[in-house]
C-alpha positions in Angstrom: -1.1 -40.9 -11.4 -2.7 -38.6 -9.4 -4.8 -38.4 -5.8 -7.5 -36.2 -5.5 -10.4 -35.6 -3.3 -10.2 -39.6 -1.9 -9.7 -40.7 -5.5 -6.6 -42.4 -7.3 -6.8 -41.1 -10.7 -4.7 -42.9 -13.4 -4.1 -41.5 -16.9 -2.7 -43.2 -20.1 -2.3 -41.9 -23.5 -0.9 -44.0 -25.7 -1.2 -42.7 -29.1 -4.5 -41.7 -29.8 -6.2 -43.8 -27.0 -6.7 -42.5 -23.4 -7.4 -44.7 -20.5 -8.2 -43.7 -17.2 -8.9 -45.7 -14.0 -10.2 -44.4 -11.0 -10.1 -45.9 -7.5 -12.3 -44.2 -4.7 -10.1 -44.3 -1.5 -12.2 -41.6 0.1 -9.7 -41.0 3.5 -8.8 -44.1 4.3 -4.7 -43.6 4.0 -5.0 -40.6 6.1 -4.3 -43.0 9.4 -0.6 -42.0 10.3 0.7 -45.0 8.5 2.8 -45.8 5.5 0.4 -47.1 2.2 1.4 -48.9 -0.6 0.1 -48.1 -3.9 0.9 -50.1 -7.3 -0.3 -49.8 -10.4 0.7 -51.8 -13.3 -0.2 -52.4 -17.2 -0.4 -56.1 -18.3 -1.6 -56.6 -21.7 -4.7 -54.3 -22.0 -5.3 -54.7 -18.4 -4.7 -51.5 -16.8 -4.6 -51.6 -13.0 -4.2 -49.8 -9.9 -4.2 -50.9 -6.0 -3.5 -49.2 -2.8 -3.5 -51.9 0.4 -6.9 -53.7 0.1 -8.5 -52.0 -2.4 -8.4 -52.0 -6.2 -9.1 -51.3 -9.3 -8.9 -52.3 -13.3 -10.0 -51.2 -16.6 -9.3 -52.5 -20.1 -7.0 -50.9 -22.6 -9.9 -50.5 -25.8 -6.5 -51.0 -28.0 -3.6 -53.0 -26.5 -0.8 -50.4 -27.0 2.9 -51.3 -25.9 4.1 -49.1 -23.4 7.7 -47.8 -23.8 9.3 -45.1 -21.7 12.6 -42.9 -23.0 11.9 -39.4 -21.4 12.8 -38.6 -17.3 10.4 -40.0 -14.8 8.5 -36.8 -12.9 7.5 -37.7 -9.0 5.5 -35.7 -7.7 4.7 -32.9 -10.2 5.7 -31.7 -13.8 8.4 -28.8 -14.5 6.4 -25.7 -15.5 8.1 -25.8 -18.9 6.5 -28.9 -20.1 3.1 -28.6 -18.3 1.4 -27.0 -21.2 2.6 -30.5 -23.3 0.4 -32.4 -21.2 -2.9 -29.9 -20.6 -5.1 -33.1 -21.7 -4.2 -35.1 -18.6 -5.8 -32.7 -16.2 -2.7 -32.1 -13.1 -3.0 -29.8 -11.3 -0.5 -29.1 -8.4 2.4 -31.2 -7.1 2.4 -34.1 -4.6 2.0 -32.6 -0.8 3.3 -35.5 1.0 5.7 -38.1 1.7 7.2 -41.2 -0.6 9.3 -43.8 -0.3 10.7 -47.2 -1.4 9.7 -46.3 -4.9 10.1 -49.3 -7.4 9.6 -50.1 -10.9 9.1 -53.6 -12.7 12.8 -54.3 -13.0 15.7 -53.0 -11.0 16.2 -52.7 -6.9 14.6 -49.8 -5.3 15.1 -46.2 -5.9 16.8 -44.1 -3.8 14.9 -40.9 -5.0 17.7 -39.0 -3.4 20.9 -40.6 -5.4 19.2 -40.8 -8.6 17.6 -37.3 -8.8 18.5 -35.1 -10.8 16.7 -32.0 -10.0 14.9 -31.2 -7.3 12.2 -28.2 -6.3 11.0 -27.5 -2.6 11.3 -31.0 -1.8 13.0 -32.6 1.1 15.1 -36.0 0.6 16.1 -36.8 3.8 12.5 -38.6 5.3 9.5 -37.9 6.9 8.0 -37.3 10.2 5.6 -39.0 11.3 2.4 -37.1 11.9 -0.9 -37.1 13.9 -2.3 -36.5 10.5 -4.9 -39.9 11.5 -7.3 -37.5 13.2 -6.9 -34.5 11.0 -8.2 -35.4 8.0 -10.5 -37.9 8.1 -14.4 -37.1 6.9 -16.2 -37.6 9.8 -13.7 -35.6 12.2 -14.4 -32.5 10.2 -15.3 -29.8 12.1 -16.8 -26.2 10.5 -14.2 -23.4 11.0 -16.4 -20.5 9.6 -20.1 -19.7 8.8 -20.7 -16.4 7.4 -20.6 -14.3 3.6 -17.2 -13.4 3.8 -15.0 -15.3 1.0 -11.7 -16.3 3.1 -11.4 -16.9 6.4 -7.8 -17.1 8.7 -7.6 -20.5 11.2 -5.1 -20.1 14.1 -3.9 -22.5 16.8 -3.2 -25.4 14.2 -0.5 -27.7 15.4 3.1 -27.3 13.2 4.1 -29.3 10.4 0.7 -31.2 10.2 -2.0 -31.4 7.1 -5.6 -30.6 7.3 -8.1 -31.2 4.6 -10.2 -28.0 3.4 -13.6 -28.2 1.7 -16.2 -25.4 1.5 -19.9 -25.5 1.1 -21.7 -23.0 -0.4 -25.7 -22.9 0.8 -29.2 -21.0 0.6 -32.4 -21.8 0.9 -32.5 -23.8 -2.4 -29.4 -26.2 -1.1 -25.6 -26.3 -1.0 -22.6 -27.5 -3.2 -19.4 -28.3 -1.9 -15.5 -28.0 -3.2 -13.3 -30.9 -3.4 -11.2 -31.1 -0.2 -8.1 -29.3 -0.2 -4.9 -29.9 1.5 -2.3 -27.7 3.4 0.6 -28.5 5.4 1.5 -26.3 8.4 5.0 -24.9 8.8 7.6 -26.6 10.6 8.4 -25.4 14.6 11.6 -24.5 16.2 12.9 -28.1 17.5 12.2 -28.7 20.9 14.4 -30.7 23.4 17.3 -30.9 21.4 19.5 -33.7 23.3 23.3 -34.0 24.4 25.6 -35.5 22.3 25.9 -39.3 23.6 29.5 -40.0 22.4 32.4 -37.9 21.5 35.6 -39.7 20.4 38.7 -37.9 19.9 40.4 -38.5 16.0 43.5 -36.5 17.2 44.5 -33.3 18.8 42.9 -31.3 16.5 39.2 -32.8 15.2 36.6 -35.2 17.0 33.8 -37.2 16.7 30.4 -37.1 17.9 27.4 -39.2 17.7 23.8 -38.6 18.8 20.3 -39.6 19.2 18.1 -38.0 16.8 16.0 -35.3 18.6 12.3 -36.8 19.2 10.5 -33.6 20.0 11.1 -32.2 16.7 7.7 -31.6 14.8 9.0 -31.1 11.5 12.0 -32.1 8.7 15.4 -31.3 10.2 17.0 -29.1 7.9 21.0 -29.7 9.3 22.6 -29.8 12.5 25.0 -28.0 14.1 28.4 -29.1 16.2 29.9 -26.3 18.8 32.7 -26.9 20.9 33.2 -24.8 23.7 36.7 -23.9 25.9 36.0 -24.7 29.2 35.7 -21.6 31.7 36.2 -19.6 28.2 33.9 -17.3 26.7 30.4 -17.9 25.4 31.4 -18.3 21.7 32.0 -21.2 20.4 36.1 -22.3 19.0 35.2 -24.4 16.4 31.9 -25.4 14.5 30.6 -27.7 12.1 27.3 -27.4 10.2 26.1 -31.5 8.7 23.6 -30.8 5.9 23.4 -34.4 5.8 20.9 -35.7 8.3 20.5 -38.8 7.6 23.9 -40.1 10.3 23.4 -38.9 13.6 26.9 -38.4 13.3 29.9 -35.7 12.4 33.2 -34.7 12.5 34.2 -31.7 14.3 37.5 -29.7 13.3 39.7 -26.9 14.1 40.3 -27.4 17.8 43.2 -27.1 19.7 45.5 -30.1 20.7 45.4 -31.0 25.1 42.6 -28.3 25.9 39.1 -29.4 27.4 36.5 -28.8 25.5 32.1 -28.8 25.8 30.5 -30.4 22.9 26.8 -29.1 22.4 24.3 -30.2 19.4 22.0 -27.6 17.3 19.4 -28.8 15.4 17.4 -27.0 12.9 14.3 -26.7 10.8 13.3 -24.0 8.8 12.2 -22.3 11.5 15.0 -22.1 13.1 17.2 -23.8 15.5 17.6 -24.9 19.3 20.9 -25.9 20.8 21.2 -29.0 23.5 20.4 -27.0 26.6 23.7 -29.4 27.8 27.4 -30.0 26.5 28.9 -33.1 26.7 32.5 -33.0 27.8 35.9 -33.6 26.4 39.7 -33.2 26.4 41.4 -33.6 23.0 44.9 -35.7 23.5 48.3 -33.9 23.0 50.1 -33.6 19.6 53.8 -32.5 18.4 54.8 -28.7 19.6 54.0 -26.4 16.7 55.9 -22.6 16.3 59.1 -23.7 18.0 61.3 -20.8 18.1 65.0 -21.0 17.6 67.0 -20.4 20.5 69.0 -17.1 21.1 72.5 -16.2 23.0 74.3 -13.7 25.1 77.7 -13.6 23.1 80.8 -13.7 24.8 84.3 -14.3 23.0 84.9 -17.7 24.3 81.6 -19.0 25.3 77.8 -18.5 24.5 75.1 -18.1 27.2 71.8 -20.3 25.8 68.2 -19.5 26.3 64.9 -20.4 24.6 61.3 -19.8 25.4 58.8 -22.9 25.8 57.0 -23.1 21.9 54.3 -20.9 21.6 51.8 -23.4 21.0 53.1 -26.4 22.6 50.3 -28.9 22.2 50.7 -30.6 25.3 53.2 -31.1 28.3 56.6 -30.5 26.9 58.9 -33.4 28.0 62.2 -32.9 26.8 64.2 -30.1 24.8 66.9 -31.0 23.0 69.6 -28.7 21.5 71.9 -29.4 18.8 75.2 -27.6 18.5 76.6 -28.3 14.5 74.4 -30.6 14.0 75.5 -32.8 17.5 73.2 -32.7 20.4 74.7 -30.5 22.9 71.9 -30.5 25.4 68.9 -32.4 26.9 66.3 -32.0 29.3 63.6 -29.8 30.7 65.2 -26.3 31.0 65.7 -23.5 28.6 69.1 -22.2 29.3 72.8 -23.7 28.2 76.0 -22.7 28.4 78.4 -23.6 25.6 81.8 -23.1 26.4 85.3 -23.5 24.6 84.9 -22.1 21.8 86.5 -19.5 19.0 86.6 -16.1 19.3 83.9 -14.3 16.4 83.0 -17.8 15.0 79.6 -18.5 13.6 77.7 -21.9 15.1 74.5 -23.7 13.9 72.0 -24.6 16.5 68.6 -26.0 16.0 65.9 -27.0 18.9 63.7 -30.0 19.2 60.8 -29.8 21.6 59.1 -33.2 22.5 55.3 -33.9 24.0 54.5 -37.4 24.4 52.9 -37.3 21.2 55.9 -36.5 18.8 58.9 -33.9 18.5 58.7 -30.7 16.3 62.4 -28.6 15.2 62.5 -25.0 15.4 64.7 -23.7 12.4 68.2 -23.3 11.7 70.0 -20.4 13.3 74.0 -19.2 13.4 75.2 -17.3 16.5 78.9 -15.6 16.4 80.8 -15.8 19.6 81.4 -12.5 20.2 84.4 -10.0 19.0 87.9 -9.4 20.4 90.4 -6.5 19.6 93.1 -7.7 17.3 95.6 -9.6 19.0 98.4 -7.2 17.7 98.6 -4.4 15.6 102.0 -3.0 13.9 103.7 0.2 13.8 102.9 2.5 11.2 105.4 3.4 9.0 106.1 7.3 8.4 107.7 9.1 5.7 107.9 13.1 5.8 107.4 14.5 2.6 108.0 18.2 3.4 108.0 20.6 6.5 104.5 20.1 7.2 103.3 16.7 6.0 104.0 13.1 6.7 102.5 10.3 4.9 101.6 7.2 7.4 101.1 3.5 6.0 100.2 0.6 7.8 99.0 -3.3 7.3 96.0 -5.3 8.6 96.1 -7.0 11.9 96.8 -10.6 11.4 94.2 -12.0 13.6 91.5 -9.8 13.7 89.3 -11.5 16.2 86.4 -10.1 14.9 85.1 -7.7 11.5 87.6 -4.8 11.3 85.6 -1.6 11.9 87.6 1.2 12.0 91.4 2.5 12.4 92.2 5.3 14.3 95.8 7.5 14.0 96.7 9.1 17.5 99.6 12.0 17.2 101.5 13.6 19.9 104.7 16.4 19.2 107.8 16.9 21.4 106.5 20.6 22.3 103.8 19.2 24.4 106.5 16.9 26.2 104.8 14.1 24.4 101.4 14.1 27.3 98.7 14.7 25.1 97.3 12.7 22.1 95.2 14.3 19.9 93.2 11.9 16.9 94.0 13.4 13.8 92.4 10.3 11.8 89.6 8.3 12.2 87.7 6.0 9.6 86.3 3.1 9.2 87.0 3.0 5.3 89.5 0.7 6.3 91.8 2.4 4.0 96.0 1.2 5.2 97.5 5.0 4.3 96.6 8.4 5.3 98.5 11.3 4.7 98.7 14.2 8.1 98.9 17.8 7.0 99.5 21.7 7.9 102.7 19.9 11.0 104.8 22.4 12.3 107.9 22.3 10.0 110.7 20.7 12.5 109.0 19.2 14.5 109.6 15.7 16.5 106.1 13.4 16.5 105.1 10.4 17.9 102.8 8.0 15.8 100.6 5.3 16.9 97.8 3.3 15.2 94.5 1.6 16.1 92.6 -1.2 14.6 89.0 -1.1 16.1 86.5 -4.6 16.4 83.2 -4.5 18.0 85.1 -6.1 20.7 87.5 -3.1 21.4 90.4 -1.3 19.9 94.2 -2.5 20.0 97.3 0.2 19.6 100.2 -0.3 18.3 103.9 1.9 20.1 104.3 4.9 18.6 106.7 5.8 15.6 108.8 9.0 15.8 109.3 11.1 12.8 110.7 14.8 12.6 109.5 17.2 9.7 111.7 19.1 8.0 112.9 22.4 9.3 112.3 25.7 7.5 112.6 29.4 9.1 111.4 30.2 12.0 107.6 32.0 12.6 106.4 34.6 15.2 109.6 35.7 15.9 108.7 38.0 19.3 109.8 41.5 19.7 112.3 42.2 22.5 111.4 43.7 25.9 114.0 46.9 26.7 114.3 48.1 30.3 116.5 50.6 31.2 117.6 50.8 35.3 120.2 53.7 34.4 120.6 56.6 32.1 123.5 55.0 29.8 122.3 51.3 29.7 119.5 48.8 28.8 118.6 45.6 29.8 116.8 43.5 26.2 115.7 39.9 26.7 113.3 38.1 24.6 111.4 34.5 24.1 111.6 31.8 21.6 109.9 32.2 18.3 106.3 31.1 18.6 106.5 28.5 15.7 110.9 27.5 15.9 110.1 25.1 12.5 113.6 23.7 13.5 116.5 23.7 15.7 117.5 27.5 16.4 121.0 28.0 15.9 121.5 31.4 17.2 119.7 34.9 17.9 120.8 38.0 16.7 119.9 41.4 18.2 120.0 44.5 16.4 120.2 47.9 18.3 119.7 50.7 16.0 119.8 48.7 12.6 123.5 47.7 13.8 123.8 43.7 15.1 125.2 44.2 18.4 125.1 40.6 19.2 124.4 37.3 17.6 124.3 34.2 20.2 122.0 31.6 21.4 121.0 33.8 24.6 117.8 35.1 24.9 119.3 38.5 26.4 121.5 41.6 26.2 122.8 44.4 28.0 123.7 47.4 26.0 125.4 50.2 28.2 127.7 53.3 27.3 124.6 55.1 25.8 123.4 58.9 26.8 120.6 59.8 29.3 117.4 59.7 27.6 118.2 58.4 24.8 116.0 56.9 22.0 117.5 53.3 20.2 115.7 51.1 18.2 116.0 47.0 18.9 115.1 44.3 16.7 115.7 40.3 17.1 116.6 37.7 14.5 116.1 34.0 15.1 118.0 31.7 12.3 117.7 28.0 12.0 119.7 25.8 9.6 116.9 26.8 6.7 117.2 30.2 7.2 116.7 33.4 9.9 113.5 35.5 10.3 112.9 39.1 12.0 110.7 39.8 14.8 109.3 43.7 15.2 110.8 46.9 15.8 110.5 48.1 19.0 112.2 51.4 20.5 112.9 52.5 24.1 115.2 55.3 26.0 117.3 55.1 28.7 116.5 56.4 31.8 116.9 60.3 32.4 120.0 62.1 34.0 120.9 65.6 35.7 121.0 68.1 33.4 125.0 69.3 32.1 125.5 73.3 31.7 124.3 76.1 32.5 120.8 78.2 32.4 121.4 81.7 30.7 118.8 84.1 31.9 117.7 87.5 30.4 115.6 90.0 32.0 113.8 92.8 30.0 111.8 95.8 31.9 108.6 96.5 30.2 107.3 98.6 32.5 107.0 100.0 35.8 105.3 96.6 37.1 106.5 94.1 34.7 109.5 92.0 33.8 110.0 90.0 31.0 112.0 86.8 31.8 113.9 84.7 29.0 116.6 81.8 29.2 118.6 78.9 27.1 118.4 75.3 27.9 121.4 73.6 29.4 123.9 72.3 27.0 122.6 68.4 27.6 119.2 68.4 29.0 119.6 64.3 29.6 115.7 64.1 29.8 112.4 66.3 29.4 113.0 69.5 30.9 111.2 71.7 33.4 111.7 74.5 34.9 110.9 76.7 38.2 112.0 80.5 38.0 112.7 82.2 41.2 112.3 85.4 41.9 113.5 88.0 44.9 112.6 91.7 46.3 110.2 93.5 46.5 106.6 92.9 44.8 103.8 96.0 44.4 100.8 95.5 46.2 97.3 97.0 46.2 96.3 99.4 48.8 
């Protein structure tokens, strides 16, 4: 079936026998207005009609007609065109179709049956002014000249003309068969405002609207935007609807309780326009989403509460509630609580509901620990001494820790420093309950004391004593001699530097002979000559044994010399004297001497 040039051609080849029927239309369907063509095969009567007119031929041999290949409407596949060569198609159907129907069976909905389609449009037609386009006698001539093609502007869009051109000289003309074209669709035009929106829920919405009227051409799909209100120029959320047919659509992804601007776009392929106005709405509130878990200031006995509003809260939040162990604990409109009475370092489960007046969302599960304490009470170490230098401390765990054990901490003080100053010697948190304390002073009284460390603080225990075992003394000092007279000396001294003990007595040695041997830390040694040189030495002893200090040596003080001065004079000349003499018998300190001389002395004229 074919239309060409103002005729309806119909083919049929049945076997070896072609029919063809032709009925001259010339342009009466071009008149804006739907036709109806039928053509049917009854017998050998082989007929086609379209409105008033008609037209029949007989079959020359009555052949029965049965079909078991695909329909084609509107044009043959490439691949099979070559089959039918004898029939005489040229190009595809420029036009539109509808309410297709066959002998028996309802009509054909070419768009739910199909199952291929090429550059065609299922959605409908437009109607067209095509009624004074393409009629005969409302031909006009476009171009007279030699040239063999000619370009035609200011067509209207998305409308067909009929072509025909007539070659002529002097000897006549012949014409072409008329031709037909369709323009290109325009940009829609007047693109309304969506008439209704309806809000599903919180998140989606839907919107109706009145096809566009000013659109010359097929609408290809529209377009749903939803703008924020007083937000930016691009749209939240979109929808594209490639189904035309329902001026209708759902729109998703929005956000629950916010006001929104609704706009339509429609499009051709030529592009689209956008309703030049929004139509307004505000989507109802939902449950809170993202609620956050509240958080706490620790304290031991009580926690301090606070949460911040969900971040998206959907809506006016009504009410918080806060659960404590699974019990609510809490309701109403704020974000702080205090929960009191309770253990020290003790873990508790809270959760949060937030409530709009659509619904109630739960932030998760989370434990807070009141916070730590020092131990209540820690016990004395206890202390053996192992030798002169060391002691070995042990020591338990505190009962009640009131928190996670950190650390313990050993404080040591010794009776030489009167007991004011604590120095740490330990300090660990391996938690280990021994340490052993090295290089002490051998006996040596020390106090003890222990501390068991939380994150809440430290608690000490009182103080142990323990005494190391003695051993001979260390930095014995060397005496100090001072002599006020020529026969006698005055020899204190000081403690040894390191005792390591209890000292039981001192001895001083005065010449490598003990002259005394006592607890006194001094002497006097008298009875000795003038400017005499003695040695002195001290010994300290405790029950473990004595030590030496240094050697030191000192003289006593000097005296008159005893005796007499022998002098001898020897003449050497007439001018000169030699003098000599003996020391006194006991010089009694370092000798000088002045020699005196009388009469007369020669002199120099």
């Amino acid at each position: 079936i074919e239309l060409k040039s103002g005729i309806l051609n119909i083919f049929l080849k049945t076997g070896t026998v072609f029919t063809q029927v032709d009925l001259w239309l010339g342009l009466s369907y071009c008149d804006g207005k739907w036709n109806e063509v039928m053509v049917s095969k009854e017998g050998s009567v082989i007929s086609a009609s379209m409105n008033e007119l008609k037209e029949q031929t007989f079959e020359p041999r009555v052949q029965q007609l049965k079909l078991n290949s695909p329909v084609y409407v509107g044009g043959l596949p490439p691949e099979i065109q070559n089959i039918y060569k004898d029939l005489g198609l040229e190009q595809g159907f420029g036009g539109c179709m509808k309410d297709v129907k066959f002998t028996q069976g309802a009509v054909v909905n070419l768009a739910s049956v199909s199952s291929s389609a090429v550059r065609v449009n299922l959605d409908g037609c437009l109607s067209t002014d095509s009624a004074v386009n393409c009629r005969g006698n409302d031909s006009i001539l476009v171009y007279r000249g030699k040239e063999q093609s000619v370009y035609e502007s200011g067509l209207h869009p998305y409308t067909e003309y009929l072509y025909r051109v007539v070659a002529s000289n002097e000897g006549g003309s012949v014409s072409s068969v008329w031709t037909h074209v369709r323009t290109r669709e325009s940009v829609p035009q007047d693109v309304p405002t969506p008439s209704r929106v309806h809000s599903i829920n919180g998140y989606s919405i839907e919107v109706t609207w009145d096809k566009p009227v000013g659109v010359i051409g097929v609408i290809e799909k529209y377009i749903l935007k939803a703008y924020e209100e007083d937000g930016p120029s691009i749209p939240i959320a979109s929808a594209e609807l490639a189904d035309t047919s329902m001026p209708a659509g759902i729109l998703t992804g929005l956000h629950p309780f916010t006001n929104y601007a609704v706009t339509l776009t429609a499009c051709t392929l030529a592009g689209c326009t956008e309703s030049l106005h929004a139509l307004n709405i505000s989507t109802p509130q939902e449950a809170p989403e993202d609620v956050q878990p509240p958080t706490a200031i620790s304290f031991p006995n009580f926690l301090l509460m606070n949460w911040s509003p969900p971040k998206t809260p959907n809506g006016i939040i009504t009410q918080y509630t806060l659960y404590m162990n699974g019990l609510p604990v809490y309701f109403g409109n704020g974000t702080k609580y205090f929960a009191k009475d309770l253990a020290v370092f003790t873990p508790y489960e809270f959760l949060l509901t937030a409530c709009t007046v659509a619904g109630c969302t739960n932030s998760s599960l989370v434990t807070l620990f009141t916070a730590q304490l020092p131990p209540s009470h820690v016990d004395d170490p206890v202390l053996t001494v192992l030798d002169s230098r060391t002691i070995y401390v042990q020591w338990k765990e505190p009962v009640e820790v009131n928190g996670i054990l950190d650390r313990y901490i050993i404080y040591i003080a010794n009776k030489e420093q009167n007991f004011t100053k604590w120095d740490v010697i330990y300090n660990s948190t391996e938690l280990l309950l021994d340490f052993t304390i090295q290089q002490l002073f051998p006996g040596t009284e020390y106090l003890i004391k222990l501390a068991a460390c939380t994150g809440g603080g430290c608690s000490i225990s009182e103080a142990t004593t323990a005494i190391t075992d003695e051993s001979t003394p260390e930095g014995v000092s060397a005496p100090k001699a001072q002599s006020y007279s020529s026969d006698s000396f005055n020899i204190s001294w000081t403690k040894p530097e390191y005792p390591n003990g209890v000292i039981t007595g001192y001895g001083l040695y005065m010449d490598n002979v003990l002259m005394q041997n006592s607890s006194q830390l001094s002497s006097y040694a008298y009875g000795l000559a003038p400017w005499s040189l003695h040695s002195f030495r001290v010994q300290a002893c405790t029950a473990k044994g004595c030590a030496m200090g240094p050697v030191v040596e000192a003289r006593t003080m000097e005296a008159s010399p005893e005796g007499t001065v022998d002098a001898f004079a020897v003449v050497e000349g007439s001018r000169e004297v030699k003098l000599k003499w003996l020391a006194p018998y006991k010089p009694n300190g370092k000798l000088t001497y002045a020699v005196l001389v009388t009469g007369l002395f020669y002199a120099d004229e």
